[in-house]
Biopython code that builds the backbone (N, CA, C, O; Angstrom):
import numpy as np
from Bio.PDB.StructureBuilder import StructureBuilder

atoms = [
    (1, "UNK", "N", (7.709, -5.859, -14.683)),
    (1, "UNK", "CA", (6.844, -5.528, -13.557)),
    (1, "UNK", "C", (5.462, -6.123, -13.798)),
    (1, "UNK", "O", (4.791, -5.602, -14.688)),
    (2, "UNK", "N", (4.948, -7.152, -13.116)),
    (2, "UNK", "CA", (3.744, -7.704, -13.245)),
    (2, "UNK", "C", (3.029, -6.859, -12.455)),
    (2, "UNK", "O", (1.856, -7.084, -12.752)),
    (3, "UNK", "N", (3.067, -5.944, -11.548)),
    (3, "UNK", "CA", (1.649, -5.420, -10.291)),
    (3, "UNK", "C", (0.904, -4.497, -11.284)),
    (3, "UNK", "O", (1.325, -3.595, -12.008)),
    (4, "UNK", "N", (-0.633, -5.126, -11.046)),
    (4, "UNK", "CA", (-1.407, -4.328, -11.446)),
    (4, "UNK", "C", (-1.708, -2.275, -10.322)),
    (4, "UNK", "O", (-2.058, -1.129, -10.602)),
    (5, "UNK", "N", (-1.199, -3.179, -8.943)),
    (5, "UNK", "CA", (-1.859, -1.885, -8.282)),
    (5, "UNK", "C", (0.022, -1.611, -7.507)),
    (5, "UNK", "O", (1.062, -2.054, -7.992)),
    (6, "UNK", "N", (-0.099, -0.906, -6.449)),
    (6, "UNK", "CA", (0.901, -0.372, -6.287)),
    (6, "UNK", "C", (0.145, 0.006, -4.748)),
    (6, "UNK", "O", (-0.941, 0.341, -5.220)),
    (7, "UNK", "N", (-0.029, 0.180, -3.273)),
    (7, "UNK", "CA", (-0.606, 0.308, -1.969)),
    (7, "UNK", "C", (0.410, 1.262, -1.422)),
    (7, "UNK", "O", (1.454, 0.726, -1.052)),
    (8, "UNK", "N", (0.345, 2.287, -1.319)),
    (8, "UNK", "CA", (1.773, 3.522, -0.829)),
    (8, "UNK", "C", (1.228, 4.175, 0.567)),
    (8, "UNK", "O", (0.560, 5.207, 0.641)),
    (9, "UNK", "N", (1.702, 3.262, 1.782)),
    (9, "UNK", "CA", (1.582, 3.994, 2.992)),
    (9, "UNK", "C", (2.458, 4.512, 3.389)),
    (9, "UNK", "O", (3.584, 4.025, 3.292)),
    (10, "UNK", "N", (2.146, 5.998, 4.130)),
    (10, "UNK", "CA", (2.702, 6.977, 4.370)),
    (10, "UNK", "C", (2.892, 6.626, 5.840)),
    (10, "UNK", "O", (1.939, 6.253, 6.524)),
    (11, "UNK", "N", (4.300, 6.763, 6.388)),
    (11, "UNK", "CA", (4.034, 6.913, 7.795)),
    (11, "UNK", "C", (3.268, 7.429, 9.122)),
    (11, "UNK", "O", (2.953, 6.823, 10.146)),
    (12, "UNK", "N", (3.046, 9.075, 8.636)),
    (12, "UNK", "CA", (2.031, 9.900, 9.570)),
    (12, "UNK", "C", (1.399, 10.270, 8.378)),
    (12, "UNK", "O", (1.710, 10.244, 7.188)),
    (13, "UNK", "N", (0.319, 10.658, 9.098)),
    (13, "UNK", "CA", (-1.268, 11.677, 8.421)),
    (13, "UNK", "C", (-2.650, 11.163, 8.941)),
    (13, "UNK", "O", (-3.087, 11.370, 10.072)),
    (14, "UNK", "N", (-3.406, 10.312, 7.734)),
    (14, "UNK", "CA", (-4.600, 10.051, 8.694)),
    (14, "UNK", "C", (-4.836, 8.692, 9.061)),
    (14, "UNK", "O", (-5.168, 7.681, 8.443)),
    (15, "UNK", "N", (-4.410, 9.123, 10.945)),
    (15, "UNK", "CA", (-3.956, 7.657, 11.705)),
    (15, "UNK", "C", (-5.235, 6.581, 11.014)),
    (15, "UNK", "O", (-4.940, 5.446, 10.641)),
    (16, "UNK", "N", (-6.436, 7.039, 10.930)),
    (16, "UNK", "CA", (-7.238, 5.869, 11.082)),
    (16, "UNK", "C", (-7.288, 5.014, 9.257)),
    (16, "UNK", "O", (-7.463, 3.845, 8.914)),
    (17, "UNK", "N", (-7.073, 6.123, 8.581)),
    (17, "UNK", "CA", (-6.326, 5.665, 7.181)),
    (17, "UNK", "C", (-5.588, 4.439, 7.039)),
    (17, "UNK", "O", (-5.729, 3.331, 6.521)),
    (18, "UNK", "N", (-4.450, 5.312, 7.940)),
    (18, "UNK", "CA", (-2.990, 4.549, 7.746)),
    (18, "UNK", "C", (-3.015, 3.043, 8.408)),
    (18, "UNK", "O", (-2.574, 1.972, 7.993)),
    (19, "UNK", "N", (-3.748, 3.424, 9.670)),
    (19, "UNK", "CA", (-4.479, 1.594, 10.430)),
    (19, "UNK", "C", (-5.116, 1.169, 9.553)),
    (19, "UNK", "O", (-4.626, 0.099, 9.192)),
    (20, "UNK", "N", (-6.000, 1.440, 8.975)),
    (20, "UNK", "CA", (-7.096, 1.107, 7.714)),
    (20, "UNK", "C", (-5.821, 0.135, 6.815)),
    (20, "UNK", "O", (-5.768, -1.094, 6.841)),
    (21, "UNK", "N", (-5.068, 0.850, 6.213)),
    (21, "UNK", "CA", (-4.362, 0.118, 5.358)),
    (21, "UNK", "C", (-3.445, -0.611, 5.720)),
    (21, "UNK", "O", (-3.240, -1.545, 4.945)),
    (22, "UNK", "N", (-2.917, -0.573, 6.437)),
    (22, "UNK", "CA", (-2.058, -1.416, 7.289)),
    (22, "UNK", "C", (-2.934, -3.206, 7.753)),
    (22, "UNK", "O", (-2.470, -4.278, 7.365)),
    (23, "UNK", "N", (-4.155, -3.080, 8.586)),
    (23, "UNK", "CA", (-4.754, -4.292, 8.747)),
    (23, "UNK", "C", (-5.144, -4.861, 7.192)),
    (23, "UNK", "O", (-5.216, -6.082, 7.047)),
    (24, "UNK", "N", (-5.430, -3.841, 5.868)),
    (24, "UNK", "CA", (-5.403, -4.379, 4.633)),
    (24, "UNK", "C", (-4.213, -5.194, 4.266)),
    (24, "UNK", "O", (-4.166, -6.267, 3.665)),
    (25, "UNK", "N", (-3.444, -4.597, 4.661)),
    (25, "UNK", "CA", (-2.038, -5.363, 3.997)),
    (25, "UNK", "C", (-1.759, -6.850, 5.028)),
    (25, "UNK", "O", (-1.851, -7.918, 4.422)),
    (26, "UNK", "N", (-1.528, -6.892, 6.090)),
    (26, "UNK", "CA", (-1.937, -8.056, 6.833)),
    (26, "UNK", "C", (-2.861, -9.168, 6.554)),
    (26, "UNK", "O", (-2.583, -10.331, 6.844)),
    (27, "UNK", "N", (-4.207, -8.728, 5.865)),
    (27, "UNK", "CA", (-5.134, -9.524, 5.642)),
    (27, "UNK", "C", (-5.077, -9.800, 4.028)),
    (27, "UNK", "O", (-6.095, -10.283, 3.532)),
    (28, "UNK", "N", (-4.460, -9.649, 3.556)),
    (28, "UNK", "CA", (-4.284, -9.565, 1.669)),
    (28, "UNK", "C", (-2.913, -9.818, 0.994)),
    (28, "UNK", "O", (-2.749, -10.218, -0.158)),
    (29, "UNK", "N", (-1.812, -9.473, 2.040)),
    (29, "UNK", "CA", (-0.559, -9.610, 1.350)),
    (29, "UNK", "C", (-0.105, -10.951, 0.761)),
    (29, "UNK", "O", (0.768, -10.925, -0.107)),
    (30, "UNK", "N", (-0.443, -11.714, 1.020)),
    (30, "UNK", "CA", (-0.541, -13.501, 0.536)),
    (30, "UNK", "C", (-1.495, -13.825, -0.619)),
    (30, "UNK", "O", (-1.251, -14.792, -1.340)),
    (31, "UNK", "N", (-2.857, -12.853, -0.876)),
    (31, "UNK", "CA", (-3.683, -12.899, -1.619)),
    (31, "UNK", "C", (-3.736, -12.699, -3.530)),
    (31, "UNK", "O", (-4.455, -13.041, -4.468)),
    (32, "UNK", "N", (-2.336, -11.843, -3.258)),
    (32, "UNK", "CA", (-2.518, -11.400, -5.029)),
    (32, "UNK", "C", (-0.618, -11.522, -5.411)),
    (32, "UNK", "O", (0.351, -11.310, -4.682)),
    (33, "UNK", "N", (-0.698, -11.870, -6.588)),
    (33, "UNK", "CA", (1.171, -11.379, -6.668)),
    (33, "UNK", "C", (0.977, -9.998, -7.727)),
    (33, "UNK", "O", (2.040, -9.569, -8.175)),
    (34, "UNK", "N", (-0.102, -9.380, -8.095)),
    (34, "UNK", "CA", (-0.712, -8.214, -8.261)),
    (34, "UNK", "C", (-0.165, -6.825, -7.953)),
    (34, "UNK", "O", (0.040, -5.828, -8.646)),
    (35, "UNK", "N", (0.012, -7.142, -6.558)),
    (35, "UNK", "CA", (-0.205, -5.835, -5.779)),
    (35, "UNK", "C", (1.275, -5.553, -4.769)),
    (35, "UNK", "O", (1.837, -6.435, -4.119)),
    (36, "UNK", "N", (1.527, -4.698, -4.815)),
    (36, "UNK", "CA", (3.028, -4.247, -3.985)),
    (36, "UNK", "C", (2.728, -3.468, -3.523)),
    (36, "UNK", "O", (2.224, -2.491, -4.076)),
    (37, "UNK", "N", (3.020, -3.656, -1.725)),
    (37, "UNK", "CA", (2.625, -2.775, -1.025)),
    (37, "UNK", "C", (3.624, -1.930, -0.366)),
    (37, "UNK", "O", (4.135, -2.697, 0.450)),
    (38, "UNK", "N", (4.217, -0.745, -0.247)),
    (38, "UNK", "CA", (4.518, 0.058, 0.144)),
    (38, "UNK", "C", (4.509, 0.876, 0.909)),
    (38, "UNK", "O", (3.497, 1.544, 1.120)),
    (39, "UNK", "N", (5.836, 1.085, 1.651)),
    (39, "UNK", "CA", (5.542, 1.948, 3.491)),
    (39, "UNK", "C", (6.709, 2.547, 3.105)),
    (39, "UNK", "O", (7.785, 2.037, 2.793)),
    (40, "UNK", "N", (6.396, 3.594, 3.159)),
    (40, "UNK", "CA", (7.213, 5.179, 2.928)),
    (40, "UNK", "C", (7.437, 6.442, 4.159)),
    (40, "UNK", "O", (6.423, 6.999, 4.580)),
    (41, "UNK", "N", (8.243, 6.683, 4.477)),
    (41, "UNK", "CA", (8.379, 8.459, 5.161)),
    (41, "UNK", "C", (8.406, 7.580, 6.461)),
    (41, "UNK", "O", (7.591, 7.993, 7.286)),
    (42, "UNK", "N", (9.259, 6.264, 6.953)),
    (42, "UNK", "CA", (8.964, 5.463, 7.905)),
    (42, "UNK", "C", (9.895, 6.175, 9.005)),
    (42, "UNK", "O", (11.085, 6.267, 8.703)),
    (43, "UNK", "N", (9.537, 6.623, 10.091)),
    (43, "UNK", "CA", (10.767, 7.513, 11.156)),
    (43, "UNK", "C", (11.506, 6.490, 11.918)),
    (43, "UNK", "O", (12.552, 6.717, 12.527)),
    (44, "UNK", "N", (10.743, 5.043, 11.835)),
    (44, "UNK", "CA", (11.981, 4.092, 12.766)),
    (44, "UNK", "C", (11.103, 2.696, 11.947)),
    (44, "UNK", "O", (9.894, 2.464, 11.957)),
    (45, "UNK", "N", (12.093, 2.015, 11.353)),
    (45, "UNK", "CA", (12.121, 0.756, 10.944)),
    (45, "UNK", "C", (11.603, -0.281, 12.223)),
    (45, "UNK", "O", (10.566, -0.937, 12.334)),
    (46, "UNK", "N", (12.490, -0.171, 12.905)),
    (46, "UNK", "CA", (11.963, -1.214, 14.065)),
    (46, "UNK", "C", (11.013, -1.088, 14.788)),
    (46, "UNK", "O", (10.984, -1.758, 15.821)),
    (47, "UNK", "N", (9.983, -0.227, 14.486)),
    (47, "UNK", "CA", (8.727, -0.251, 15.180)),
    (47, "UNK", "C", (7.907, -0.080, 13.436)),
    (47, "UNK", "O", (6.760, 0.365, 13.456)),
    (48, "UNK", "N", (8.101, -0.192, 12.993)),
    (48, "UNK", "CA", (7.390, -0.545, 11.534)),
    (48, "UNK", "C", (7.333, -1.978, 11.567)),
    (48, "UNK", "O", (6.257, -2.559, 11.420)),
    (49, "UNK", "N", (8.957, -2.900, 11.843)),
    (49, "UNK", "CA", (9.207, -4.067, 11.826)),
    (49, "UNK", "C", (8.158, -4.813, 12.904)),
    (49, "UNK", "O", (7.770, -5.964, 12.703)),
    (50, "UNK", "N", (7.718, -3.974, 14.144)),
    (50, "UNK", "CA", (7.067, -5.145, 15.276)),
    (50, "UNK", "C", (5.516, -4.962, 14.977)),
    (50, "UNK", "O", (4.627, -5.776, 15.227)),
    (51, "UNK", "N", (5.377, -3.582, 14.326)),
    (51, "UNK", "CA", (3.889, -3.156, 14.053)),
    (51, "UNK", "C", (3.284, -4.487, 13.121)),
    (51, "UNK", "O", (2.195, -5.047, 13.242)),
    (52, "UNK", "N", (4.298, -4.751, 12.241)),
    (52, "UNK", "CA", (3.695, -5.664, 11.488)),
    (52, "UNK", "C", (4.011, -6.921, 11.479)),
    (52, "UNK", "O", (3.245, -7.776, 11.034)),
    (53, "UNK", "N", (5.299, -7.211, 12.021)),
    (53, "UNK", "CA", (5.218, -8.481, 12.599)),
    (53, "UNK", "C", (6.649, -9.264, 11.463)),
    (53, "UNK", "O", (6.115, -9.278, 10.354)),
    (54, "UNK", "N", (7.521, -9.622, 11.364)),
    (54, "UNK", "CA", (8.357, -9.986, 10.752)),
    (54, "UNK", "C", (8.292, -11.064, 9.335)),
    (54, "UNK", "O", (9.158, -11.105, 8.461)),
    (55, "UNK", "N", (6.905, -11.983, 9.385)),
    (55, "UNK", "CA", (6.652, -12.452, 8.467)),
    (55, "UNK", "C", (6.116, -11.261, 6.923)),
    (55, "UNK", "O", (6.417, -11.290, 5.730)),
    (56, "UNK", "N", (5.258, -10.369, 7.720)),
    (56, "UNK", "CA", (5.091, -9.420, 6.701)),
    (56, "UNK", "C", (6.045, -8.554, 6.310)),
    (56, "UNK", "O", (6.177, -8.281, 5.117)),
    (57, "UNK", "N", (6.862, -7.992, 7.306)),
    (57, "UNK", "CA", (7.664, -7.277, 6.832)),
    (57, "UNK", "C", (8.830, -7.711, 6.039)),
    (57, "UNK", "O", (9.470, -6.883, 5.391)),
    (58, "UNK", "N", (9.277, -9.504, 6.057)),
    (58, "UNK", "CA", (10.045, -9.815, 5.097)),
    (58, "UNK", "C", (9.137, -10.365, 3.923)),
    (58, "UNK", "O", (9.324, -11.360, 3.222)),
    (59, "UNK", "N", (8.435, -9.742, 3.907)),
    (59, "UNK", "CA", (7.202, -10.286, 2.918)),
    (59, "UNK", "C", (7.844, -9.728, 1.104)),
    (59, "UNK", "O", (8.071, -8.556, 0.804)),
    (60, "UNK", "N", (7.997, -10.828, 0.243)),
    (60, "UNK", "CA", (8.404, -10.070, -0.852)),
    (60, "UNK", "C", (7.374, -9.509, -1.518)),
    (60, "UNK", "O", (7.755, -9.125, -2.624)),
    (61, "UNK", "N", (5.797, -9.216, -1.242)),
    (61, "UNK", "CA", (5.198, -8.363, -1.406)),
    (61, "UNK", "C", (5.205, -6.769, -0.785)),
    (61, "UNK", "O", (4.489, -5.839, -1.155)),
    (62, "UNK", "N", (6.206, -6.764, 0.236)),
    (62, "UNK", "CA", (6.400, -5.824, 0.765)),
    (62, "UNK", "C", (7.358, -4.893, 0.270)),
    (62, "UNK", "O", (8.326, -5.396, -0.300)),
    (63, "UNK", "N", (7.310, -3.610, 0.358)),
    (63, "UNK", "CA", (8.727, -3.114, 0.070)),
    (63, "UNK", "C", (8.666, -2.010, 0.830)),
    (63, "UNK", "O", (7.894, -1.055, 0.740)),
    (64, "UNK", "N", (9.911, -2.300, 1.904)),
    (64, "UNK", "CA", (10.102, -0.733, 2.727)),
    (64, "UNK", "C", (10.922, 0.160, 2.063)),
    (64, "UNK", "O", (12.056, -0.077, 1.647)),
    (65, "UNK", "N", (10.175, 1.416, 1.962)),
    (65, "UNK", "CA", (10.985, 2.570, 1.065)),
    (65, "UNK", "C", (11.834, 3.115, 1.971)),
    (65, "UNK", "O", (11.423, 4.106, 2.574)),
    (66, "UNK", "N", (12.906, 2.709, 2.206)),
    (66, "UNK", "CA", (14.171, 3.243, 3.210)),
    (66, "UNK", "C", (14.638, 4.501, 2.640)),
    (66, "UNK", "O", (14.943, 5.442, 3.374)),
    (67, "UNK", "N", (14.722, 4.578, 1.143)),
    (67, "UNK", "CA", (15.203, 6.033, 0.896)),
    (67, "UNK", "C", (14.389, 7.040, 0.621)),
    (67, "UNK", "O", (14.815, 8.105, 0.173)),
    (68, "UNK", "N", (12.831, 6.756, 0.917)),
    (68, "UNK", "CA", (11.633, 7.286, 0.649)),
    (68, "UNK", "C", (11.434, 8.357, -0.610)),
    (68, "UNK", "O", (11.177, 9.560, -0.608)),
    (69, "UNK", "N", (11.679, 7.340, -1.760)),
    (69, "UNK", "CA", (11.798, 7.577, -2.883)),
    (69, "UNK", "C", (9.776, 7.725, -3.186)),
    (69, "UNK", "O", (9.281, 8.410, -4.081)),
    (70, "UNK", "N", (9.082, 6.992, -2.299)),
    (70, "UNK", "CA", (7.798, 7.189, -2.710)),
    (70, "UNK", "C", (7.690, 8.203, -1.622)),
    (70, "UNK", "O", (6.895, 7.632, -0.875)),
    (71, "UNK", "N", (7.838, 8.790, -1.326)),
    (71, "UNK", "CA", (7.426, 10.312, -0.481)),
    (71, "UNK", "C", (7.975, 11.417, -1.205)),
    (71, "UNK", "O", (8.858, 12.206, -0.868)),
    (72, "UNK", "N", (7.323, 11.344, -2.226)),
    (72, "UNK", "CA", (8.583, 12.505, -3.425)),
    (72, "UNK", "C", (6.983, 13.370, -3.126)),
    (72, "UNK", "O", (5.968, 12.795, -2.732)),
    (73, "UNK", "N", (7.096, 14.920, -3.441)),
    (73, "UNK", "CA", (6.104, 15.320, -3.954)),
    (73, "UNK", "C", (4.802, 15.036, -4.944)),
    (73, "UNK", "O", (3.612, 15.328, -4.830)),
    (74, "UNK", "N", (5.379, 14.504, -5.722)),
    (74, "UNK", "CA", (4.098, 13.809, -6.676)),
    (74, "UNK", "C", (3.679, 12.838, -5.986)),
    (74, "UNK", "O", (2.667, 12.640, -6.658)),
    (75, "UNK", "N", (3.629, 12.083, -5.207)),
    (75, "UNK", "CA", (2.718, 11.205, -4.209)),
    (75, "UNK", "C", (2.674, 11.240, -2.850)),
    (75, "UNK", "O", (2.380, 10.178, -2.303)),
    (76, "UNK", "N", (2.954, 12.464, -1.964)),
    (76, "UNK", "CA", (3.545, 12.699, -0.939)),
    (76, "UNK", "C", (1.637, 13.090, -0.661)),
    (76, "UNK", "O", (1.220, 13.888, -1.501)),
    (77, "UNK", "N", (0.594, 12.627, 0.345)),
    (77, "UNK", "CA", (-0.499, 12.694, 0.625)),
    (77, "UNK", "C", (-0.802, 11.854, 2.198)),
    (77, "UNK", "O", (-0.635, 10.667, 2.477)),
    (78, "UNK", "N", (-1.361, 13.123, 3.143)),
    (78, "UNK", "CA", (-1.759, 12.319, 4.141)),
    (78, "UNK", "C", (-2.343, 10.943, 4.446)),
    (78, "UNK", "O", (-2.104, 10.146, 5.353)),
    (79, "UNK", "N", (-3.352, 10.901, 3.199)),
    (79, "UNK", "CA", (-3.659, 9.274, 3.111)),
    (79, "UNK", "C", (-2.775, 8.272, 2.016)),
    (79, "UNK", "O", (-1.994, 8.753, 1.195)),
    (80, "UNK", "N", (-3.039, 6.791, 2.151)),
    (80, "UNK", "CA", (-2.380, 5.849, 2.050)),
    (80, "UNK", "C", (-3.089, 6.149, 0.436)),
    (80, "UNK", "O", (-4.252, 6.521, 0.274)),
    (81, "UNK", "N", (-2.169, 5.910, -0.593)),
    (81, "UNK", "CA", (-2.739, 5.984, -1.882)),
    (81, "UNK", "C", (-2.872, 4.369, -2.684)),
    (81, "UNK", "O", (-2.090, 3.490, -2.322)),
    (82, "UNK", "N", (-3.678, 4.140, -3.534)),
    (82, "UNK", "CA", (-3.819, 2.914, -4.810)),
    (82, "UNK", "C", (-3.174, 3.879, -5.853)),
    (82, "UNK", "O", (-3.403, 5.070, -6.065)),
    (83, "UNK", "N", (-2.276, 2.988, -6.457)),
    (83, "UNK", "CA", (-1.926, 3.413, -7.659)),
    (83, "UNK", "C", (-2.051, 2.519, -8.812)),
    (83, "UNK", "O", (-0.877, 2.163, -8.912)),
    (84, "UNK", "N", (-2.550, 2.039, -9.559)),
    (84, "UNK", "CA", (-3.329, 1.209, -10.696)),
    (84, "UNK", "C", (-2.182, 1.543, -11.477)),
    (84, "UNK", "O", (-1.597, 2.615, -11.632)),
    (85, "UNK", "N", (-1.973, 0.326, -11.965)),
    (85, "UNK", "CA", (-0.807, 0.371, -13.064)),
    (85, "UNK", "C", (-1.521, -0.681, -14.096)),
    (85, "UNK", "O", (-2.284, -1.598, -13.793)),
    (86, "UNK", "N", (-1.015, -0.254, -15.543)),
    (86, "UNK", "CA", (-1.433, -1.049, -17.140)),
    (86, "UNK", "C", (0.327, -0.774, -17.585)),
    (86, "UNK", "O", (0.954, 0.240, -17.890)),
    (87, "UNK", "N", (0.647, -2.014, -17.460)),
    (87, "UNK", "CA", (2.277, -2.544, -18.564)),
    (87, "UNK", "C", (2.925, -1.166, -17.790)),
    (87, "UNK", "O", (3.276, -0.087, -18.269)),
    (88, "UNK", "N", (2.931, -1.669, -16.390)),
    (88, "UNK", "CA", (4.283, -0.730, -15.842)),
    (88, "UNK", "C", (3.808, 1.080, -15.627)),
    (88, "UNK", "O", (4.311, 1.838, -14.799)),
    (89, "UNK", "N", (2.689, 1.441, -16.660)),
    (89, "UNK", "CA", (2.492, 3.098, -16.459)),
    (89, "UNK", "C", (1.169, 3.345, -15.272)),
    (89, "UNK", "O", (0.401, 2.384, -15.295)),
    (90, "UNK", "N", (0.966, 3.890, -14.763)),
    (90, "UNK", "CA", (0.016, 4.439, -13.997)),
    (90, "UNK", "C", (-1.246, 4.918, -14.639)),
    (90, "UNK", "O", (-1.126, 5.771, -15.519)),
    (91, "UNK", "N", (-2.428, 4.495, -14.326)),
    (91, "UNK", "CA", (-3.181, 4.631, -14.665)),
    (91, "UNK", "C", (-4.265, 6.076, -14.119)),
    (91, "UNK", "O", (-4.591, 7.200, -14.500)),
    (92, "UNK", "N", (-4.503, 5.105, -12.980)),
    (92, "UNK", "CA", (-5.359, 6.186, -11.908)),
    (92, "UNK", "C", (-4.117, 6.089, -10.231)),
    (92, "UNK", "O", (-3.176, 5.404, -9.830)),
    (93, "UNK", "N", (-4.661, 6.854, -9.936)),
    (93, "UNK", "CA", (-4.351, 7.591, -8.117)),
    (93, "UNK", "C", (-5.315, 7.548, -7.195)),
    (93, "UNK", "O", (-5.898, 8.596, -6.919)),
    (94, "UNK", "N", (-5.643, 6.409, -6.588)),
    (94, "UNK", "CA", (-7.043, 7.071, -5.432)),
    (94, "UNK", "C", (-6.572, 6.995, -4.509)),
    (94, "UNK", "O", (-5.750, 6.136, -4.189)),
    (95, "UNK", "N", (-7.118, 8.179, -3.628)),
    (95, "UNK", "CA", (-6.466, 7.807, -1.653)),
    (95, "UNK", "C", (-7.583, 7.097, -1.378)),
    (95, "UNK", "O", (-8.557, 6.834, -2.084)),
    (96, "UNK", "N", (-7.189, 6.689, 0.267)),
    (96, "UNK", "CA", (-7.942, 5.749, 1.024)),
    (96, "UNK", "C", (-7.960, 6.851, 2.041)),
    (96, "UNK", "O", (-7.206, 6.869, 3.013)),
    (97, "UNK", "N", (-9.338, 8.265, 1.628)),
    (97, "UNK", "CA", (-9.650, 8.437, 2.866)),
    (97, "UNK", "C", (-11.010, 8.575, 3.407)),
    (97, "UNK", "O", (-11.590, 7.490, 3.365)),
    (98, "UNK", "N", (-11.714, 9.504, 3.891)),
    (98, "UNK", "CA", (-13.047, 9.216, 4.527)),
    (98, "UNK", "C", (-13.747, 9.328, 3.190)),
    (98, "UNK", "O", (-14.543, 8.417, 2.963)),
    (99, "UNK", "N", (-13.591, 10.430, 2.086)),
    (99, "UNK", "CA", (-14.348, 11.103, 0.852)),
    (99, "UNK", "C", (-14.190, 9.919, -0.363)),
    (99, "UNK", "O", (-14.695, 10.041, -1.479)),
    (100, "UNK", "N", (-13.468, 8.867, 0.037)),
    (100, "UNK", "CA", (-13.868, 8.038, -0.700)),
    (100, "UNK", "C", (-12.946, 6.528, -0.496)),
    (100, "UNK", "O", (-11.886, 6.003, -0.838)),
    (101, "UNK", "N", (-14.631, 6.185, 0.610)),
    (101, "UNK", "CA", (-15.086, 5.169, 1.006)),
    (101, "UNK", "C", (-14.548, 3.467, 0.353)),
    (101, "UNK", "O", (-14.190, 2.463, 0.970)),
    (102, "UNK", "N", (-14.708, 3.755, -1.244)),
    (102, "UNK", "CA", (-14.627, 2.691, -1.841)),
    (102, "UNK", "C", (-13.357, 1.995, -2.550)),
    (102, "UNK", "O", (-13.306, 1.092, -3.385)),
    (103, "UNK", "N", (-12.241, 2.829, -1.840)),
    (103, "UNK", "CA", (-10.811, 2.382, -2.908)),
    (103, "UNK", "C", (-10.519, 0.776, -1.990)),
    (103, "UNK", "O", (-10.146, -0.148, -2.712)),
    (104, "UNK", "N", (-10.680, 0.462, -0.476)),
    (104, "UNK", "CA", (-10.455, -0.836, -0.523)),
    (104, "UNK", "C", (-11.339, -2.040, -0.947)),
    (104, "UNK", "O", (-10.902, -3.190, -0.975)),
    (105, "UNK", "N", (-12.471, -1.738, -1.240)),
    (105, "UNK", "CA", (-13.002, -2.743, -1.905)),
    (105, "UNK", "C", (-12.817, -2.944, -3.502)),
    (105, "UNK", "O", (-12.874, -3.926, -4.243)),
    (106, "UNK", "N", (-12.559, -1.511, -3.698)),
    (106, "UNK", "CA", (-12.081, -1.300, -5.288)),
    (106, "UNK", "C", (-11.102, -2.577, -5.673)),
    (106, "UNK", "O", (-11.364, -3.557, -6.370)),
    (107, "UNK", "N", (-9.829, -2.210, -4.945)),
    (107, "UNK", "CA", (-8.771, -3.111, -4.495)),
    (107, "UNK", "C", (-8.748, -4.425, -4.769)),
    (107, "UNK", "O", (-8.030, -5.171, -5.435)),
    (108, "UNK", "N", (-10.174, -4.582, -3.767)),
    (108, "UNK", "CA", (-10.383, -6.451, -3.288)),
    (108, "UNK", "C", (-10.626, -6.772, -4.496)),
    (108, "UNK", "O", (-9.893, -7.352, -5.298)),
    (109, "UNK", "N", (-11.839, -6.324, -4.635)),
    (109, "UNK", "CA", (-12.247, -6.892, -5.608)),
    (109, "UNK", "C", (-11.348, -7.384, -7.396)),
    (109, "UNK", "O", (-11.729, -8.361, -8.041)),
    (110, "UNK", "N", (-10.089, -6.384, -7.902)),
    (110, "UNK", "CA", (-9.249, -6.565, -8.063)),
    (110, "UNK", "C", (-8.318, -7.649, -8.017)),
    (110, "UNK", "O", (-7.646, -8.195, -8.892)),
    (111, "UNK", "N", (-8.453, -7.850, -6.645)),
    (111, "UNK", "CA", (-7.188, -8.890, -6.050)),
    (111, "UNK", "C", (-8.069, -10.104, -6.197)),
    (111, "UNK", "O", (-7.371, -11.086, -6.451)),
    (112, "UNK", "N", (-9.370, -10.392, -6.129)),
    (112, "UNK", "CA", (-10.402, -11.350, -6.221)),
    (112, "UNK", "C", (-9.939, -12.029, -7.625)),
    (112, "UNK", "O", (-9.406, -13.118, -7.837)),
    (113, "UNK", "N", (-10.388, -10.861, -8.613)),
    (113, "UNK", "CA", (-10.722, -11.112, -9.684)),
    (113, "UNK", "C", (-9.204, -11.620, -10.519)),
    (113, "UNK", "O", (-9.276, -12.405, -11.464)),
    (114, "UNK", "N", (-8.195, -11.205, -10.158)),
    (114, "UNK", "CA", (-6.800, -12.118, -10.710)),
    (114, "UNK", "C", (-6.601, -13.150, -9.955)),
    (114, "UNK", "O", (-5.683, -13.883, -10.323)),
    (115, "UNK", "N", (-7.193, -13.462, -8.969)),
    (115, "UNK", "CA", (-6.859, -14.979, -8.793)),
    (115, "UNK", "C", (-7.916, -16.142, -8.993)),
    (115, "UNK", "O", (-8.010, -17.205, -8.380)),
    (116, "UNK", "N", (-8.707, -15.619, -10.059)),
    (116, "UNK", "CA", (-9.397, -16.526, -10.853)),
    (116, "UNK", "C", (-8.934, -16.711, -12.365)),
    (116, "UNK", "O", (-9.522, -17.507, -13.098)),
]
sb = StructureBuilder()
sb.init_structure("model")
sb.init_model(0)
sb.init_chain("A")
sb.init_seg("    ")
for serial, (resi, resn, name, xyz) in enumerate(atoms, 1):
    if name == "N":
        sb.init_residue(resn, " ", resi, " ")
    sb.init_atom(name, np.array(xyz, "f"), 0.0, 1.0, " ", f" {name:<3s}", serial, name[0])
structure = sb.get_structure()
């Protein structure tokens, strides 16, 4: 497993979150081989599939959690979470919600800094 981070969107909770991370993944998924992004607790594939458009969604940075193995209790959170990984283990957990502002630039900057 090379990803440093791990991007776990939740289907419902906080809509402007979940848009939040969603136009992230659109604008970044080409940017890092870092980062695996994740869409979990999805109630219909085919409107996941048009939301994002078919290039992303066959994106092998993408991974749709069909058996929503990432909606387990231990990461099950209205907002879209970062999960920071060192050699495969988890490091830190931050959500992406209003109380803290800074996990997508956290991110970028991240995704910046491995492709130098």
């Amino acid at each position: 497993m090379d990803e440093k981070a791990l991007v776990i969107i939740p289907n419902a909770g906080c809509t402007g979150c979940i848009t939040t991370a969603e136009a992230f993944v659109l604008d970044n998924v080409d940017k890092s081989d870092n980062v695996k992004f994740i869409f979990t607790g999805t109630s219909s594939l085919k409107g996941l599939r048009l939301k994002l458009g078919e290039d992303i969604y066959e994106n092998e940075r993408v991974y749709i959690d069909r058996e929503n193995l990432f909606y387990s209790p231990d990461l099950i959170s209205i907002y879209p979470l970062v999960v920071y990984l060192q050699n495969g283990l988890v490091t830190t957990i931050e959500e992406m919600s209003p109380d803290n502002p800074t996990t997508l630039a956290k991110l970028e900057l991240m995704i910046i800094a491995s492709n130098n």
